[in-house]
C-alpha positions in Angstrom: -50.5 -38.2 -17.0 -51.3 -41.8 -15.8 -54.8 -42.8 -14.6 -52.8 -43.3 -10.6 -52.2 -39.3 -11.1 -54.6 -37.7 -8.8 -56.0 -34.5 -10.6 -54.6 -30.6 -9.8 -56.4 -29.5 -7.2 -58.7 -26.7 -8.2 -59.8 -23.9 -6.2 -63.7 -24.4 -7.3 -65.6 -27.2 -8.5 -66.6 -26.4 -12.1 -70.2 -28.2 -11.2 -70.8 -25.2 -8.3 -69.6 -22.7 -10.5 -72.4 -23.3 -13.0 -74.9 -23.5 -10.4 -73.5 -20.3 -8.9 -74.1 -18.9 -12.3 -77.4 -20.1 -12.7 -78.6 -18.7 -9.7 -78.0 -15.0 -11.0 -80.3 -16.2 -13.7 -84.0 -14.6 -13.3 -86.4 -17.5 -11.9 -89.7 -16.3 -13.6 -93.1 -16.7 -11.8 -91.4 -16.8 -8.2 -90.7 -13.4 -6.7 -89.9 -15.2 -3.6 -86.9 -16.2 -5.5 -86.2 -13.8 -7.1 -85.3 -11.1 -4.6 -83.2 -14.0 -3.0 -81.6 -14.0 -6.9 -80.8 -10.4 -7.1 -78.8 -10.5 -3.5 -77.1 -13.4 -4.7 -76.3 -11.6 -7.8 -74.5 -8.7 -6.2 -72.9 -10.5 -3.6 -71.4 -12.6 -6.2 -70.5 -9.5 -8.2 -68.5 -7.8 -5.4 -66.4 -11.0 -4.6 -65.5 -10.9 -7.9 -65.1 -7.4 -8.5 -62.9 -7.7 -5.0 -61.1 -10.4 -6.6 -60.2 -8.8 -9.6 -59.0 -5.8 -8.1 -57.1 -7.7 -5.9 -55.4 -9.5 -9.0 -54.7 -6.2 -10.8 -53.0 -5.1 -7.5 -50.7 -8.4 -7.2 -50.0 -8.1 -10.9 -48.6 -4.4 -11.0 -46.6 -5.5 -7.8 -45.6 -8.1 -9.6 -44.5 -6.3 -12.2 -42.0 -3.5 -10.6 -40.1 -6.7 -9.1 -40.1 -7.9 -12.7 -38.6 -4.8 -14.3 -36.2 -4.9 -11.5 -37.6 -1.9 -9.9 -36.0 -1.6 -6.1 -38.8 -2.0 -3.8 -38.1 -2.0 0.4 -40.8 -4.4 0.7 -41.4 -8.1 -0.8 -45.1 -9.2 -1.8 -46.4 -10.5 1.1 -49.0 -8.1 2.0 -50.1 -8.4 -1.3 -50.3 -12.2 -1.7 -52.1 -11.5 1.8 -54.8 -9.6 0.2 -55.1 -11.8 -3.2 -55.7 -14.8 -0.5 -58.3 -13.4 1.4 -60.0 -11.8 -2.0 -59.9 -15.8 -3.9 -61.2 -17.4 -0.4 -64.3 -14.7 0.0 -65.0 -15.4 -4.0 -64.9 -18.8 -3.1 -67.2 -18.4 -0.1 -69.6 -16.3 -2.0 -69.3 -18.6 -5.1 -70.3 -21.5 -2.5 -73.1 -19.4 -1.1 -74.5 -18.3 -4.5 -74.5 -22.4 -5.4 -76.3 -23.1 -2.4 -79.3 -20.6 -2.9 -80.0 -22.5 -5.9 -79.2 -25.7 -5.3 -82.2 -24.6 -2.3 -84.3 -22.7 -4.6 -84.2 -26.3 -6.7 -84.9 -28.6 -4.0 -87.6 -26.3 -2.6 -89.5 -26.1 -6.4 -89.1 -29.8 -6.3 -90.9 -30.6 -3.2 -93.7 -28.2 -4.2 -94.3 -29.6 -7.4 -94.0 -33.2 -5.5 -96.3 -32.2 -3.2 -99.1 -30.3 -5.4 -98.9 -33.3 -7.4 -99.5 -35.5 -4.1 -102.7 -33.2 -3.3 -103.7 -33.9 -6.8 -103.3 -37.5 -6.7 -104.9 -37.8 -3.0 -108.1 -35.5 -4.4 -108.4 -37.6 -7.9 -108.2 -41.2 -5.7 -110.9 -43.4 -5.7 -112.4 -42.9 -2.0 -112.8 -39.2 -2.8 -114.7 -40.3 -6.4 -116.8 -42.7 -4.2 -118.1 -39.7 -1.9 -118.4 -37.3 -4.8 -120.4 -39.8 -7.1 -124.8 -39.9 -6.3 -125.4 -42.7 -5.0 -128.4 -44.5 -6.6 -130.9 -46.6 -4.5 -130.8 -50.1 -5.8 -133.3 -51.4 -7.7 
């Protein structure tokens, strides 16, 4: 494969599924989160339990056309089902990537800003008007 070969199109980015995956992962000390990760975490498991099914199905169609098995009908309502199962894991694997990539951001600008309320309590103006002033001599 030459460098001008574009890559096979995939039907996920390997970088979403791992954050898909991390967001079934318990967030600890946030229960905010972490009823959003439990609906994450079964929506993501029924896509793919869909999906799977969906792929046993084709595959034992698959398989009487294989052995030679006379069938009236050819696959297409099957490879109809197997598309709609791989695009609503897709969706859901999408949407489980996005909650955390959220969750993230959201952690990130409330650590930014409790370190900004630090900072603006700990500057000098506020030290002035907290420090006794002492009548000059």
């Amino acid at each position: 494969m030459s460098e001008d070969t574009p890559p096979l199109p995939t039907l996920f980015d390997p970088s979403e599924l791992e954050l898909a995956a991390a967001a079934c992962c318990g967030r600890f000390g946030d229960p905010m989160a972490e009823s959003e990760r439990l609906v994450t975490q079964r929506d993501l498991i029924a896509a793919s339990c869909a999906l799977a099914h969906e792929l046993e199905s084709f595959a034992k169609a698959a398989s009487a056309h294989l052995r030679g098995v006379h069938c009236t009908a050819n696959m297409q309502p099957e490879a109809a089902r197997l598309a709609r199962a791989v695009a609503a894991w897709g969706e859901q694997l999408q949407a489980a990537a996005n909650t955390h990539r959220d969750w993230l951001e959201e952690r990130a600008l409330t650590e930014t800003g409790a370190s900004r309320r630090v900072r603006d309590a700990l500057s000098l103006p506020t030290l002035a008007m907290l420090t006794p002033l002492t009548p000059p001599a």
